[in-house]
C-alpha positions as CSV (number, residue, x, y, z in Angstrom):
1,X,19.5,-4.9,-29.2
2,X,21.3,-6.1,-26.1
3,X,24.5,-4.6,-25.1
4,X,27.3,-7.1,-24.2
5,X,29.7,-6.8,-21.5
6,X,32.6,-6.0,-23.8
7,X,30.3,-3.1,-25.2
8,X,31.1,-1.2,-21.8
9,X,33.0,1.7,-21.6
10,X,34.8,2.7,-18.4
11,X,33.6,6.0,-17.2
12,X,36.7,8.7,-17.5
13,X,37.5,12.3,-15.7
14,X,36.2,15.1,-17.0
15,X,39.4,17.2,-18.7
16,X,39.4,20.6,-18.9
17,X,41.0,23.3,-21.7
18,X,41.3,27.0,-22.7
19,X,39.0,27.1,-25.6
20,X,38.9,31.0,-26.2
21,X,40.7,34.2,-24.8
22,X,39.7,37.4,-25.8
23,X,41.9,40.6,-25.9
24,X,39.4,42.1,-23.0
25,X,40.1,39.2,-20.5
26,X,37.1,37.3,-20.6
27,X,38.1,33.4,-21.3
28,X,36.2,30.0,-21.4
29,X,37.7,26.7,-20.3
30,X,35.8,23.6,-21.9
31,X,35.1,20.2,-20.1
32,X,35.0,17.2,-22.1
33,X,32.3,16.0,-20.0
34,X,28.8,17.4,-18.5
35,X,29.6,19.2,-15.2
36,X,27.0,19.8,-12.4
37,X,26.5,23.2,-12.5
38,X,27.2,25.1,-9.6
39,X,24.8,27.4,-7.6
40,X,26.6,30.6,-7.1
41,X,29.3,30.0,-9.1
42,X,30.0,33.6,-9.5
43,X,31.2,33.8,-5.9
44,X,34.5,32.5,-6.9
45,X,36.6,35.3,-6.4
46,X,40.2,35.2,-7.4
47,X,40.3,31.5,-6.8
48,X,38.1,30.7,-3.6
49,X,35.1,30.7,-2.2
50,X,33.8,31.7,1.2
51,X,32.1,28.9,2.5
52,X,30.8,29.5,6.8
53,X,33.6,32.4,6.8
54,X,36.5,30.2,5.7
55,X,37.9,30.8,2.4
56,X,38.2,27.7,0.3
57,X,40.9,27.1,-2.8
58,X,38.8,26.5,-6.0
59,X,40.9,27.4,-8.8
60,X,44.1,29.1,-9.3
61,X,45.1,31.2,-12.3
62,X,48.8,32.4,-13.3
63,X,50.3,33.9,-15.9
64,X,53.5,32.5,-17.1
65,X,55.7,35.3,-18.2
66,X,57.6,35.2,-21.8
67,X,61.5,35.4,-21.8
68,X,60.5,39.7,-22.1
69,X,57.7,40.1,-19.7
70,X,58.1,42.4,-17.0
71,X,56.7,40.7,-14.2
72,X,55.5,43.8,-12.8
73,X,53.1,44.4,-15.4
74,X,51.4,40.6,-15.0
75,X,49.2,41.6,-11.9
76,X,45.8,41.1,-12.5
77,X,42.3,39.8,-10.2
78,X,39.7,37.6,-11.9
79,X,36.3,36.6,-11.4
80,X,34.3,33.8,-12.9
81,X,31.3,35.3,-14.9
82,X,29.4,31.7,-16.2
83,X,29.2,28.3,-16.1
84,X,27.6,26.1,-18.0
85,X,27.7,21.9,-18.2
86,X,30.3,21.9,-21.1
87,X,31.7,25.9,-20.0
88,X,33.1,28.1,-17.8
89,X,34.2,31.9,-18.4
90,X,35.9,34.2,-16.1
91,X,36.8,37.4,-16.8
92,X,40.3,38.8,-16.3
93,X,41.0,42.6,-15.1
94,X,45.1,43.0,-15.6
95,X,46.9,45.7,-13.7
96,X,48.1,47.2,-17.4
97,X,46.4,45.4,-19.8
98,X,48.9,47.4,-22.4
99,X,51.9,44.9,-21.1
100,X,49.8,41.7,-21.7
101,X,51.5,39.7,-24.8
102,X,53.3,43.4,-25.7
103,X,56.5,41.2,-26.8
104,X,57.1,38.4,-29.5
105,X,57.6,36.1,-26.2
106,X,53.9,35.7,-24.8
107,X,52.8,35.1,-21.7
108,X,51.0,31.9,-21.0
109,X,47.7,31.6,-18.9
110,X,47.6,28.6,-16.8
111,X,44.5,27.4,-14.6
112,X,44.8,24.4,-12.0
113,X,41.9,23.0,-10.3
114,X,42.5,23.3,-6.7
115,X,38.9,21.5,-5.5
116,X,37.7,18.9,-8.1
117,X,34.5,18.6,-5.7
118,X,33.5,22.0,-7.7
119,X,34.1,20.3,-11.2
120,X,32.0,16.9,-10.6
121,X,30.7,15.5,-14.3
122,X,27.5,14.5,-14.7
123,X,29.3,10.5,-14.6
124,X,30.4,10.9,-11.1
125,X,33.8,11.6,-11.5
126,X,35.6,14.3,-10.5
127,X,38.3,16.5,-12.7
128,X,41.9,15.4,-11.1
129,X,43.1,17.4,-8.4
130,X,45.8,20.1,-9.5
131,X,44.6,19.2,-12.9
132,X,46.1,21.8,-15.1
133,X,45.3,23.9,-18.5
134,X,46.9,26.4,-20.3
């Protein structure tokens, strides 16, 4: 069967979202499209890379504090652990993991993609650039 021209579909950006947090830190974001996988992936450390000696913005993580949070409690480092074409999980290590969500206001995670050359689907396209999840 031949496919007409009205049968094509423009290729879109891959999006990104929080699919699970566990209590421990470790958390995947999902991509609605395959994305090259990364060699080294794990040397993102707290949101860049070290590429020739120069550190490089990859992704940024933040915690958005509830209308309770003490703000001095919210520090925390994070590494990425995985990746996959459809996943990627990084692991959280909080300052005083006790303080995280403690009140009926809880904090938010947020992630933006700071280099969308590092998130490149398998379609060509790149995620957005500040592209955000929470």
């Amino acid at each position: 069967m031949d496919k007409k021209a009205d049968d094509y579909v423009e290729p879109v950006p891959p999006v990104a979202y929080i699919t699970k947090i566990q209590q421990d830190g470790l958390f995947e974001i999902s991509f609605s499209e395959d994305i090259y996988t990364v060699p080294n992936i794990t040397m993102i450390t707290n949101g860049t890379v070290a590429i020739n000696g120069e550190e490089l913005p990859v992704l940024h993580l933040e915690i958005e504090p509830g209308e309770d949070s003490d703000l001095k409690m919210l520090g925390f480092t994070w590494r990425v652990v995985s990746q996959t074409a459809r996943k990627l999980v990084i692991q959280m290590i909080f300052d005083e993991p006790l303080f995280i969500s403690a009140n009926s206001d809880k904090e938010v995670l947020k992630a933006t993609f700071r280099d969308p050359f590092m998130f490149t689907a398998k379609n060509g396209l790149q995620i957005k650039k500040e592209h955000w999840v929470i």
